[in-house]
N, C-alpha and C positions, 0 to 999 in steps of 0.2 A: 452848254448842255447841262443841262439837270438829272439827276436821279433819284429815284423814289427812296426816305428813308428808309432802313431795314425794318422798323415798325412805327408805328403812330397810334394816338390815341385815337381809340374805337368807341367807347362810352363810358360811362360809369356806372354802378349797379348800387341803388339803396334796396336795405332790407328792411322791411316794416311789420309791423304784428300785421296778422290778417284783417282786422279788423279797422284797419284805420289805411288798410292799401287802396280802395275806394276817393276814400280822403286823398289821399298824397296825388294821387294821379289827377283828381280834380284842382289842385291847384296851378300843375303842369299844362292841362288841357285848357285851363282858362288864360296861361298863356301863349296859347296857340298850337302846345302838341298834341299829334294824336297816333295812339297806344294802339298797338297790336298784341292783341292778348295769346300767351302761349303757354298751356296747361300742361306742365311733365308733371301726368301722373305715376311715373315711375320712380321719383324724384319727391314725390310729395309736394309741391311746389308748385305757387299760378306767378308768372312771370307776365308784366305789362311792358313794353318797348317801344321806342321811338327809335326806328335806326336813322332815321335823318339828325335828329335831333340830338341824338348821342347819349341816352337818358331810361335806365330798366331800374323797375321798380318789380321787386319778388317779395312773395312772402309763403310760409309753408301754409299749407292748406290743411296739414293734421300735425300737429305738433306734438302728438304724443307717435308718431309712425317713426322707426329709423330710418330711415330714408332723408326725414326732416330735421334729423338731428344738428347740424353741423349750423341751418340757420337758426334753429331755435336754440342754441346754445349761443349764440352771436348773440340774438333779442336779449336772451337774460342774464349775461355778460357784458354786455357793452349799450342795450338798448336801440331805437333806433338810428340809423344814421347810414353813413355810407358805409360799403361791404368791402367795394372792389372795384379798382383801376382796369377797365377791359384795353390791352395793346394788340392792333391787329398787325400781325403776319402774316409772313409767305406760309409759315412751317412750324408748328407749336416745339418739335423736342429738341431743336438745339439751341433756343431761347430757355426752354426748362433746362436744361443740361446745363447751361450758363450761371444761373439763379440761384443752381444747387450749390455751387462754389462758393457763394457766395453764404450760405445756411438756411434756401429759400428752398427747400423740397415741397415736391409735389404730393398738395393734401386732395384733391379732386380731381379727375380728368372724364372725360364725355367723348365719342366721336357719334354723330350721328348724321344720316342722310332723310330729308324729306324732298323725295321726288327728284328733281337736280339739285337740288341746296344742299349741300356740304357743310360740314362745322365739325372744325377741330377745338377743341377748348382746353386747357390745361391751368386751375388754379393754385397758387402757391400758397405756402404757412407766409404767414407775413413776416416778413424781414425788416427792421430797422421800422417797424409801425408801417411798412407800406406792405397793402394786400394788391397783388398783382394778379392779374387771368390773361392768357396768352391766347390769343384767336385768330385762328384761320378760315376762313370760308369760302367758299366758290363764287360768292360771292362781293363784289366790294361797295363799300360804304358808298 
């Protein structure tokens, strides 16, 4: 008998300047994924996605907004590159509670519903160089 691990890898998330997010995704799409684009404008932020594929590419949409601060401080800090380790869960806060122990507090968190879909999300400060986001959804991969 088998059982499902407690979490698994969900995707990964690059952050790119705006202007070059076009770019990134074109070189994905020409090898065969295809992006489902998801606009939080609350967030400041155009997010492109492959949930098959395992593969989001965000970049802020006004970088001078707060809102966009945290990835426009990432771009001019560290440049392009990856963001974040997305692990999907059952349950985002006892995986955060866990993190915290360790000196991985919660710098972000979202719960949102669109229509049936569900999405708990909780990102951490990165720990030991790893940037972690804990995901739950009504959904499964």
């Amino acid at each position: 008998m088998t059982t499902e691990p407690p979490m698994r890898l969900h995707h990964v998330v690059f952050c790119v300047r705006p202007e070059n997010q076009e770019r990134a995704a074109g070189l994905w799409r020409e090898l065969g994924l295809q992006f489902h684009e998801v606009s939080l404008e609350d967030l400041s932020v155009r997010v492109l996605i492959d949930w098959n594929a395992g593969i989001e590419i965000i970049s802020p949409t006004d970088t001078a907004k707060a809102k966009a601060a945290d990835f426009t401080a990432f771009l001019n800090e560290k440049g392009e590159g990856l963001y974040s380790v997305v692990m999907g869960v059952s349950e985002v806060d006892g995986p955060a509670a866990i993190a915290a122990r360790y000196g991985a507090p919660v710098q972000f968190e979202q719960r949102r519903t669109y229509g049936s879909f569900q999405l708990d999300e909780i990102m951490l400060a990165p720990v030991h160089g790893m940037a972690i986001t804990f995901l739950a959804t009504s959904q499964t991969k």
